[in-house]
C-alpha positions in Angstrom: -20.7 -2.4 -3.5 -23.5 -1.0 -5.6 -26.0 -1.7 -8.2 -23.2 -1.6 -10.9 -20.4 -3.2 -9.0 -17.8 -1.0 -6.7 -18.1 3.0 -5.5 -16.5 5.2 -4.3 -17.4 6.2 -0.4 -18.2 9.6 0.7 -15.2 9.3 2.4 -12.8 8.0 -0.2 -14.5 10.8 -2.1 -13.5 13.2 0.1 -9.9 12.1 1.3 -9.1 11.9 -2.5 -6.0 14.5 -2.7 -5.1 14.8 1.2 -2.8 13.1 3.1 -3.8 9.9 4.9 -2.8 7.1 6.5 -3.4 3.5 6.7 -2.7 0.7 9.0 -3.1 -2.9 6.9 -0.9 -5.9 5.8 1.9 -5.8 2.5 0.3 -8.3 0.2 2.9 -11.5 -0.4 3.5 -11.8 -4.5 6.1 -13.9 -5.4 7.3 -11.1 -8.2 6.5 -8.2 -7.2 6.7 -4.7 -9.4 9.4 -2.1 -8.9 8.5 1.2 -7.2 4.8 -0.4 -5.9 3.3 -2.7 -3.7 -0.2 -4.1 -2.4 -1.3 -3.1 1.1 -4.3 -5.0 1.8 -6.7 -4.9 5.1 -5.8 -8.3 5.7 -3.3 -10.7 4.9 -3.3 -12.1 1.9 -0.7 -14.3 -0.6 -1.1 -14.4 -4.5 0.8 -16.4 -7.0 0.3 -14.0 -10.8 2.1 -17.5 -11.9 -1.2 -19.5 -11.1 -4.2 -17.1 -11.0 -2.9 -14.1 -13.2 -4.8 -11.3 -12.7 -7.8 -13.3 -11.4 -6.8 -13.3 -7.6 -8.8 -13.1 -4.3 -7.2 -9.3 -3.6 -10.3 -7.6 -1.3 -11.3 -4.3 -2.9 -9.6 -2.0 -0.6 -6.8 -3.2 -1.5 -4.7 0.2 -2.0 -1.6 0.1 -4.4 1.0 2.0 -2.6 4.0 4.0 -4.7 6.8 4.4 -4.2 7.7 7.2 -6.0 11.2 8.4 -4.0 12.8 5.1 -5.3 10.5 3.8 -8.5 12.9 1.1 -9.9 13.3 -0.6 -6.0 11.6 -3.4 -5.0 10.3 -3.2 -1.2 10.9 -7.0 0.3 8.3 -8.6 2.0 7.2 -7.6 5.4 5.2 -9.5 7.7 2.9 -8.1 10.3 0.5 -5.1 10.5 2.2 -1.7 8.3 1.3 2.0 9.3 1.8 3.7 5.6 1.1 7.7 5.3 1.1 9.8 2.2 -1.6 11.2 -0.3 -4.5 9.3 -1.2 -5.8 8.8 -5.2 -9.3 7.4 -6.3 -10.5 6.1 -9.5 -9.7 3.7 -12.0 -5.9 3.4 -13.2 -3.9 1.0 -14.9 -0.8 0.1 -12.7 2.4 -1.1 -14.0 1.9 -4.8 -12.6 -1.1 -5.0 -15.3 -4.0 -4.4 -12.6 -6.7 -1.7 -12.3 -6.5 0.2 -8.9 -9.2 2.1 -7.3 -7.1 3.3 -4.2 -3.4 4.5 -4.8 -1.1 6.6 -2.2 1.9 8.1 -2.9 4.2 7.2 0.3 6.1 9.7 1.8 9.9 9.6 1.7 11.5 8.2 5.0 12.2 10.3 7.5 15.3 10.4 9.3 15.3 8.9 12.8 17.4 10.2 15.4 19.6 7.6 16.9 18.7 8.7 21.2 14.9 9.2 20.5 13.6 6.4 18.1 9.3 6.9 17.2 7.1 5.5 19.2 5.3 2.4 17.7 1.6 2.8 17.4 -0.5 0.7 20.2 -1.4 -1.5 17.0 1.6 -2.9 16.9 1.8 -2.2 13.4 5.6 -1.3 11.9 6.6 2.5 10.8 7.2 1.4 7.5 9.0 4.7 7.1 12.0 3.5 9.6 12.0 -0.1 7.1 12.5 1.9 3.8 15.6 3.8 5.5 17.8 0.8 4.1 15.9 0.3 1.2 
């Protein structure tokens, strides 16, 4: 936070572009947009039905896209997500009405061989890439 409200980090500054990726929790909404959702650093419920736009969503919240399958919508998943794909700063309008600040663009899933599955990171967090197969 600043003088005038949110900035942007070094950091996010410099990641801007490049390929990241992010370990946090898939926001519960009870309608949720196609080809999107929230990924927030901890988990959180809104209802657009009670609060509209005016919901407790922390400002890292990042909107994730998904751009390999824009008119799906991702069910909910409980529990820690591990998301990778290239990060976005700066103000945009999102198609669920909001302003983001941080957007990535998820990678496609890859395919998983059947003998060798991925090794789950130590968080505990789920490859969401190995979810998305079916979706």
């Amino acid at each position: 936070m600043g003088e005038r409200g949110l900035t942007l980090s070094e950091k996010a500054k410099v990641l801007d572009g490049k390929r990241v990726r992010f370990i946090g929790y898939m926001v519960r909404q009870e309608h949720s947009a196609p080809g999107m959702f929230l990924l927030s650093p901890v988990p959180v419920q809104i209802d657009a039905d009670h609060y509209g736009l005016a919901d407790d969503l922390p400002a890292t919240t990042v909107f994730v896209k998904i751009a390999f399958n824009p008119e799906g919508i991702l069910p909910y998943r409980p529990g820690p997500l591990l998301v990778t794909g290239v990060f976005r700063t700066g103000n945009q309008e999102e198609s669920d009405g909001r302003i983001s600040l941080f957007r990535v663009e998820l990678d496609p899933p890859r395919k998983v061989k059947e003998r060798s599955a991925a090794p789950v990171p130590k968080t505990g967090a789920t490859r969401l890439s190995r979810q998305l197969q079916k979706f």
